[in-house]
C-alpha positions as CSV (number, residue, x, y, z in Angstrom):
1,X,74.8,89.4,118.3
2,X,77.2,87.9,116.0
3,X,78.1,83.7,117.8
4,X,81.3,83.4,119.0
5,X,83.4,80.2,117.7
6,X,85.7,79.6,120.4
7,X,89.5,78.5,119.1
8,X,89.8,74.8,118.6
9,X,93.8,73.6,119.5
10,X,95.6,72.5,115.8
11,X,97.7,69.3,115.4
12,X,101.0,70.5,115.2
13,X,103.2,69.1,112.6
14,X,105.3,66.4,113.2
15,X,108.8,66.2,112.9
16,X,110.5,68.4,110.2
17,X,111.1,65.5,107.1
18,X,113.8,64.9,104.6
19,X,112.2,66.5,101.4
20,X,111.4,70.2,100.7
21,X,107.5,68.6,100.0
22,X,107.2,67.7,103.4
23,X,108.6,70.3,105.7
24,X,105.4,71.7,106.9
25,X,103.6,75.1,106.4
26,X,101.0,77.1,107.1
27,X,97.5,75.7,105.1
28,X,97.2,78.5,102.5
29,X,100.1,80.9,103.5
30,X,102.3,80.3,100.3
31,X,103.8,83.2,98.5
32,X,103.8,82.4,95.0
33,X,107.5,82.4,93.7
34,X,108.9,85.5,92.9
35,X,106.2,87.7,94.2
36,X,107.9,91.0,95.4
37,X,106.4,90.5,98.6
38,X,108.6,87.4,99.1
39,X,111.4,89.3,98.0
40,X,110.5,92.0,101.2
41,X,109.8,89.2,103.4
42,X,113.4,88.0,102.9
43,X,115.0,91.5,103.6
44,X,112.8,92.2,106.4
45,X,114.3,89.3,107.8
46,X,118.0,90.2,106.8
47,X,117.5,94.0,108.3
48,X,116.0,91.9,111.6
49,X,112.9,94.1,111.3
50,X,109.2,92.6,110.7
51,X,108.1,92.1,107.2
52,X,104.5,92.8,105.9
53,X,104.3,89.9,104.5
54,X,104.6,85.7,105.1
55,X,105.3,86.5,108.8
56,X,102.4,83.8,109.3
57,X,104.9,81.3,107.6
58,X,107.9,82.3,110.3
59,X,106.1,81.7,113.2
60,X,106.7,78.6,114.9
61,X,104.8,76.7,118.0
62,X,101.8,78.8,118.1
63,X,99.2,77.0,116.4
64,X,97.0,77.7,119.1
65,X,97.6,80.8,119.6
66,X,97.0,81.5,115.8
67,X,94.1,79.8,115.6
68,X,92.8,82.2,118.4
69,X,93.2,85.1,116.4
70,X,91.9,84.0,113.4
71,X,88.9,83.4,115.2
72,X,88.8,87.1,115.8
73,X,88.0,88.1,111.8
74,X,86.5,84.6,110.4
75,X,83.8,85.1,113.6
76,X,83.2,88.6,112.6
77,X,84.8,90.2,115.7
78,X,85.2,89.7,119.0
79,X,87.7,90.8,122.2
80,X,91.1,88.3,123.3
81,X,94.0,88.5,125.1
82,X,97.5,87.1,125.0
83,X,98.9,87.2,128.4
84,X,102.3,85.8,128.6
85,X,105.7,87.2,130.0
86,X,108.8,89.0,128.1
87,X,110.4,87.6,125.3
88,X,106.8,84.4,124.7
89,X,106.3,86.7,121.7
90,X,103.0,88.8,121.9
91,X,104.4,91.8,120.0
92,X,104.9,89.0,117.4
93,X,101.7,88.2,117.6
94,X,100.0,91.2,117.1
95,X,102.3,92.0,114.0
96,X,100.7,88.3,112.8
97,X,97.3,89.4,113.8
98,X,98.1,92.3,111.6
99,X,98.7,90.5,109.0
100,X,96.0,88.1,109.3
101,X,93.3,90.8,109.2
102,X,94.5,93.1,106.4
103,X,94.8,89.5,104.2
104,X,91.4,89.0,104.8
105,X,90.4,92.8,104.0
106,X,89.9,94.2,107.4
107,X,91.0,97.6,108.8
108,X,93.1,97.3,111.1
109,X,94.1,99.9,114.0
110,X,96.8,100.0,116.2
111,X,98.1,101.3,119.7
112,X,101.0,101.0,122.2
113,X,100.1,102.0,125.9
114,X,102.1,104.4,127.4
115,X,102.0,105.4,130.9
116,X,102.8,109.1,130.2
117,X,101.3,109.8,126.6
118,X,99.1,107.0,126.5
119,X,97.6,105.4,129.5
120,X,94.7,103.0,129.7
121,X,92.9,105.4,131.3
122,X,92.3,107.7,129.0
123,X,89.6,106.5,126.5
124,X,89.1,109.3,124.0
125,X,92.9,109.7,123.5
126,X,93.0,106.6,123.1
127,X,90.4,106.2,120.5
128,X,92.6,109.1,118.8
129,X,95.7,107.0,118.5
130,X,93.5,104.1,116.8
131,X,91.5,106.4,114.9
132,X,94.8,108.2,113.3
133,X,96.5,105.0,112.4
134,X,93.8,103.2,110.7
135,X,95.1,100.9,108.1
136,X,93.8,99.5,104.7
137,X,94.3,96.7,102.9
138,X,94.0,98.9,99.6
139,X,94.9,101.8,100.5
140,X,98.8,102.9,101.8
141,X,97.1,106.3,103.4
142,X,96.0,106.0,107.2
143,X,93.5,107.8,109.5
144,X,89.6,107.6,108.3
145,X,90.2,109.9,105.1
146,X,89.7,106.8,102.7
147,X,86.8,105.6,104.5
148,X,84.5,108.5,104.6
149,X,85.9,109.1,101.5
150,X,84.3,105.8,99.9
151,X,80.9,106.3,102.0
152,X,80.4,110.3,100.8
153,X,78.3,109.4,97.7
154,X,75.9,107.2,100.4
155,X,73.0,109.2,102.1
156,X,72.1,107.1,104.5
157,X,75.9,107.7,105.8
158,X,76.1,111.5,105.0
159,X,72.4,112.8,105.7
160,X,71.4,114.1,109.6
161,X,68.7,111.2,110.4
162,X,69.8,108.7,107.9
163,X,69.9,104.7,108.5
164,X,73.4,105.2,109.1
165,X,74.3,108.5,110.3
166,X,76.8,108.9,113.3
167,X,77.1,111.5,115.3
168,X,80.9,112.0,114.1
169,X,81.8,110.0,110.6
170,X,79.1,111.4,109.0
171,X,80.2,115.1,109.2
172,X,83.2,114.1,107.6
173,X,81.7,112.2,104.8
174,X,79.1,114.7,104.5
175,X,82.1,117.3,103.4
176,X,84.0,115.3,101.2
177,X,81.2,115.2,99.3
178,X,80.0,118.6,99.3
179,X,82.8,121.1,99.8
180,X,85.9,121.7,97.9
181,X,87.1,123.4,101.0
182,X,90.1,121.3,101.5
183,X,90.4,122.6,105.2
184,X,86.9,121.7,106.2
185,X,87.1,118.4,104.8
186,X,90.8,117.7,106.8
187,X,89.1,119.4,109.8
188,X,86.2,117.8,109.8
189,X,88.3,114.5,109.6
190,X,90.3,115.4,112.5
191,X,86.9,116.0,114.1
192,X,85.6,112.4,113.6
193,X,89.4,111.1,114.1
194,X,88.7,113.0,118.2
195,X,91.5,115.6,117.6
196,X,90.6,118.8,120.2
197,X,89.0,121.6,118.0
198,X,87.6,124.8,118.9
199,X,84.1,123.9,118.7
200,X,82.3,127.3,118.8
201,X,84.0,128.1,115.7
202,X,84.0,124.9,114.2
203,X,79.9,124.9,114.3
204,X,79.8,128.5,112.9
205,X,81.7,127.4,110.0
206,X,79.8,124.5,109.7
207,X,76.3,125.8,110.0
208,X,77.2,128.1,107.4
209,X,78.1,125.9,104.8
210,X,74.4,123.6,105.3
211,X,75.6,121.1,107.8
212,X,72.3,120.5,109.9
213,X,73.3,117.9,112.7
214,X,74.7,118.5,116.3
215,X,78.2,118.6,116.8
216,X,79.8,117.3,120.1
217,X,82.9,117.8,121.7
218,X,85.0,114.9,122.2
219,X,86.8,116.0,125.6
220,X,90.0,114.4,127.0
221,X,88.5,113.1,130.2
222,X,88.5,109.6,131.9
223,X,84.9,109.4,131.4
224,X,84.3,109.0,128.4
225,X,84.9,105.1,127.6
226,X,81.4,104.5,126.3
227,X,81.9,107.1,123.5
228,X,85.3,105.5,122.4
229,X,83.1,102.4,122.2
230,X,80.3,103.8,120.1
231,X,82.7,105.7,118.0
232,X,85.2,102.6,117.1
233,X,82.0,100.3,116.8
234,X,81.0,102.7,114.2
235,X,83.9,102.7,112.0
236,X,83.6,99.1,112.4
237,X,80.0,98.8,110.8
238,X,80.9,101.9,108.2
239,X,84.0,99.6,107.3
240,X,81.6,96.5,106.9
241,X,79.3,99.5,104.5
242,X,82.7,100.0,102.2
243,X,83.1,96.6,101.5
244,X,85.8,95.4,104.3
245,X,85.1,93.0,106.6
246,X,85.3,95.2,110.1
247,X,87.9,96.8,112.2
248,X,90.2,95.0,114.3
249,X,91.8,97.0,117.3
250,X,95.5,95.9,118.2
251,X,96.5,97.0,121.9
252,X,100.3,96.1,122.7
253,X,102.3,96.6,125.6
254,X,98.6,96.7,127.8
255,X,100.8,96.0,131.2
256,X,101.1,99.6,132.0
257,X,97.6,98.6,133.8
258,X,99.5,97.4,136.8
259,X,101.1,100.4,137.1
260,X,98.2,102.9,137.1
261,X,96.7,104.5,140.7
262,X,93.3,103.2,141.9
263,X,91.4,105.8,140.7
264,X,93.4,105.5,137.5
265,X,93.2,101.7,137.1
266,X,89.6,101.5,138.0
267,X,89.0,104.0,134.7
268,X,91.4,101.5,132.4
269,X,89.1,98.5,133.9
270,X,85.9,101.0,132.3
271,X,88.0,101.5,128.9
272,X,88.5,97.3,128.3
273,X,84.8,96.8,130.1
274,X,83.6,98.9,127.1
275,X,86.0,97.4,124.6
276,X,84.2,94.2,125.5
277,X,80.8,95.5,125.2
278,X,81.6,97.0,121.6
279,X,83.1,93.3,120.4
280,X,81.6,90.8,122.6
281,X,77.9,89.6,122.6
282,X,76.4,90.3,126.3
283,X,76.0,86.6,126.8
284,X,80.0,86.4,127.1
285,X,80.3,89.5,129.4
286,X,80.8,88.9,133.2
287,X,79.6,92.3,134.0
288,X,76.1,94.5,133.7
289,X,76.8,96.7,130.5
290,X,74.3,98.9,132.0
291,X,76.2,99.0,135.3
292,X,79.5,100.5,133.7
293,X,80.2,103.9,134.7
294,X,79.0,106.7,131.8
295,X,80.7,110.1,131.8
296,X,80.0,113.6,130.4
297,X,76.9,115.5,130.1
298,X,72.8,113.9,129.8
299,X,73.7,114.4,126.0
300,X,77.0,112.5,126.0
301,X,75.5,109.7,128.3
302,X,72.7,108.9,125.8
303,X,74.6,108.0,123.8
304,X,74.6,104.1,123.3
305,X,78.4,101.9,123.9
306,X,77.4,100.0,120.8
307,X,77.1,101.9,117.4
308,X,74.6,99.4,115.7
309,X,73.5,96.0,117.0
310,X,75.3,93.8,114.3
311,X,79.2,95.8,114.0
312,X,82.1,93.9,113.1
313,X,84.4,94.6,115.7
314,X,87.5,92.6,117.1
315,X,89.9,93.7,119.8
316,X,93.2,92.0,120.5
317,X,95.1,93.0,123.5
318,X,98.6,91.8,124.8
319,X,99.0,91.8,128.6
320,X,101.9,90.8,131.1
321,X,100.5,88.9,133.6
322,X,101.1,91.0,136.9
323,X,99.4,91.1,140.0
324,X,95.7,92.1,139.3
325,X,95.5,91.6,135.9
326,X,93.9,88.4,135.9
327,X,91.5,90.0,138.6
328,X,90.7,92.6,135.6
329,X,90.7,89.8,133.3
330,X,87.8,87.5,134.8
331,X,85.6,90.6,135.1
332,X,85.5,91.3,132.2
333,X,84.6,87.6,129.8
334,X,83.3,84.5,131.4
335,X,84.4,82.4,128.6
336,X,87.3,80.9,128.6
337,X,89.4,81.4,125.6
338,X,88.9,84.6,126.3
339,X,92.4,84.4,127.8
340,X,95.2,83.2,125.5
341,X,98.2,81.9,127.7
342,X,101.6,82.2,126.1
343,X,104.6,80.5,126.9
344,X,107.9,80.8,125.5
345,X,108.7,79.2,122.4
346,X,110.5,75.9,122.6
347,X,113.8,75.9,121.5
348,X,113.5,72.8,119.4
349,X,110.9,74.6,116.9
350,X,113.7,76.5,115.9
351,X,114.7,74.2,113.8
352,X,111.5,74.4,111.8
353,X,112.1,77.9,112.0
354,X,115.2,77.7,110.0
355,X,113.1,74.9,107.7
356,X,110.5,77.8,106.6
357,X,113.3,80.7,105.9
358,X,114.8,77.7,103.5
359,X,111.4,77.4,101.8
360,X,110.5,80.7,101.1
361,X,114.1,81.6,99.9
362,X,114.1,78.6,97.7
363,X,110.3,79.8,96.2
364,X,112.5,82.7,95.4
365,X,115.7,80.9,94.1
366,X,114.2,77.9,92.8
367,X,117.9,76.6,92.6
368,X,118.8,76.3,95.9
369,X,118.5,73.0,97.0
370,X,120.4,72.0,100.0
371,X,120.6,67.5,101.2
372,X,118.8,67.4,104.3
373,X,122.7,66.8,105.7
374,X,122.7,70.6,105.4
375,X,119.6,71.6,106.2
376,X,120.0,69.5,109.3
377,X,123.0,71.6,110.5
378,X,121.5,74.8,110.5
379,X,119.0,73.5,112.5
380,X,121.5,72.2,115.5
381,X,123.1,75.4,114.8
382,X,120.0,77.4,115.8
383,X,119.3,75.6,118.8
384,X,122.9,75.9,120.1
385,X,123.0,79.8,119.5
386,X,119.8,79.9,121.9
387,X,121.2,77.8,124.4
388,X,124.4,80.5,124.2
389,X,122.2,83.2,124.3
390,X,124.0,84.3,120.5
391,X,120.0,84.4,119.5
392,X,117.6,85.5,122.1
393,X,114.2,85.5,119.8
394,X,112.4,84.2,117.1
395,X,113.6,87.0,115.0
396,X,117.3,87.2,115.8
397,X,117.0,82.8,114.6
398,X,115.3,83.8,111.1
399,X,118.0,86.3,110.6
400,X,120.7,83.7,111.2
401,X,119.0,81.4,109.0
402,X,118.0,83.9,106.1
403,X,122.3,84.9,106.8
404,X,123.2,81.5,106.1
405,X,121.0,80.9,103.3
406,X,122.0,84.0,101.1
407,X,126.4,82.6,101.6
408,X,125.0,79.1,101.0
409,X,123.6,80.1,97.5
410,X,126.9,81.5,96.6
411,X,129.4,78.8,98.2
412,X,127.8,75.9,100.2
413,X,130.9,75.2,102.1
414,X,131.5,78.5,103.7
415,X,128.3,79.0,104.3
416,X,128.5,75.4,106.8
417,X,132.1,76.5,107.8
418,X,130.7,79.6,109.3
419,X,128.2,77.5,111.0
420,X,131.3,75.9,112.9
């Protein structure tokens, strides 16, 4: 199995200095000035939404917690939580983690439990959410299209008994590269991507045009967690094949747990149990892999949890903590940064908030320069719009700032008047 580096805390920065050289920044994170990325970044921030870019620069007192999920990709994969209550940010953080990954060309797939549409119960619809929403660091299309796409030339991906043949990819690539049926190859996607298909007519059509290997039935039941794992570790490893570095899974909003029935909750505890056994090495479970409960028919059930031995797989979930969650929580990893605790962000980092937006809109308006008189107002006038409750998060402070810094570039003084 692949080792597991657990995070190591970073030395904050000190106190934000005088000079633009020494307010601090995130080792490597610069956008180079100019860069249309920087100039989305800054607009993101303006409209209040979350940009796709430099959102590692804008995020203040978590240098723990981003070293934690870095660990995730540099480590080749692995499973986390951030468990913290409304409004510490782990909906930030995922957006960060996000980032992070598809920097460092990794797939990344995404989900929001729901307790109606979505519940952590109910594994194979929720490997169809992932599955459907993949995204690439090269590629602006989503779903698993581009990556059998880039493995259909490969037969050890496409062939019935090759080295890397799976039980539902390799139907997919296996069209793209032999039809020019664009409906088989889209329904052969959705196949692999776990949409519900009328199988006895799929195979006929299938069979027909050469394909050789058995094709299964992905059923919506609770049951069927070990298949969700063996299908995501395999896009994992397929994604290592095409050149990325793995898949990272992003679950937000995972506090819907609490609120599940027994029998309900006890299939979510099966769905992160096999989660685990897809990213984790066994070492760091707390559980029996074997012990875990396997749905479906004999065929279905020999099926293995874990697509290949070595897969680069990371899951990164964000939990509330409410009662029984932690219970869930030390079943499942015995080590211990397994768990990363969030607390809200301290008020006074705001003002290093407002000393980043200043960087990054003076990499874009190299002309900007502002005394550290100025600089030092917006930062008390950050803090005093959280204690007032005027800015209530992280994002609602950046806007202020990237607000104050657009009126200052035009007329300094009204820009501090309005600070007032």
């Amino acid at each position: 199995s692949r080792p597991q580096t657990a995070p190591v805390a970073v030395q904050r920065p000190g106190v934000v200095a005088a000079t633009d050289a020494r307010i601090p920044t995130p080792a490597g994170s610069e956008i180079p000035v100019g860069a249309p990325e920087l100039r989305q970044c800054l607009e993101a921030l303006r409209m209040g939404v979350v940009p796709t870019h430099g959102l590692d620069q804008l995020t203040v007192d978590r240098d723990r917690e981003l070293t934690a999920i870095g660990e995730l990709v540099r480590g080749g994969g692995g499973m986390q939580v951030l468990c913290g209550g409304y409004g510490t940010g782990k909906s930030h953080l995922v957006e960060v983690a996000e980032s992070q990954a598809r920097a460092a060309n990794w797939l990344v797939a995404r989900a929001s439990f729901d307790a109606i549409e979505l519940p952590p119960s109910q594994p194979v619809r929720l490997y169809r959410a992932l599955a459907s929403n993949i995204a690439y660091p090269d590629d602006p299309r989503r779903g698993l299209r581009p990556l059998v796409e880039r493995l259909s030339q490969s037969p050890r991906h496409t062939k019935v008994g090759g080295a890397r043949f799976h039980r539902w990819l390799s139907p997919a690539a296996w069209a793209c590269a032999h039809e020019h049926d664009a409906q088989l190859v889209a329904d052969t996607i959705a196949y692999a991507e776990g949409e519900p298909m009328w199988m006895d007519e799929f195979r006929r059509v299938m069979d027909r045009r050469g394909w050789k290997g058995q094709l299964l039935a992905l059923p919506d039941y609770r049951t069927f967690g070990q298949l969700m794992a063996h299908l995501l570790g395999g896009v994992a490893a397929w994604a290592e094949d095409a050149g990325y570095g793995g898949l990272l899974v992003l679950l937000d909003e995972a506090e819907y747990l609490d609120t599940l029935g027994t029998t309900s909750r006890t299939m979510a505890e099966y769905v992160l149990k096999y989660l685990a056994i897809g990213a984790l090495p066994p070492r760091s479970l707390s559980f029996e892999p074997d012990g875990v409960y396997r749905g479906g028919h004999e065929v279905h059930r020999k099926i293995p949890s874990r697509y290949a031995k070595e897969q680069p797989l990371a899951v990164l979930c964000a939990f509330t903590p409410l009662e029984g969650i932690d219970r869930v929580l030390r079943g499942i990893c015995r080590e211990p940064e397994f768990v990363v605790p969030l607390e809200p962000v301290r008020r006074t980092s705001l003002g290093e908030l407002g000393d980043r937006v200043y960087l990054l809109a003076r990499q874009l308006h190299p002309n900007l320069g502002a005394p550290d008189a100025h600089r030092e107002r917006l930062r008390r006038a950050l803090v005093g719009a959280w204690d007032q409750g005027r800015v209530e998060t992280t994002r609602d402070a950046a806007r202020m700032a990237v607000e104050f810094w657009d009126i200052y570039r035009r007329d300094p003084a009204a820009a501090l008047a309005a600070l007032a």
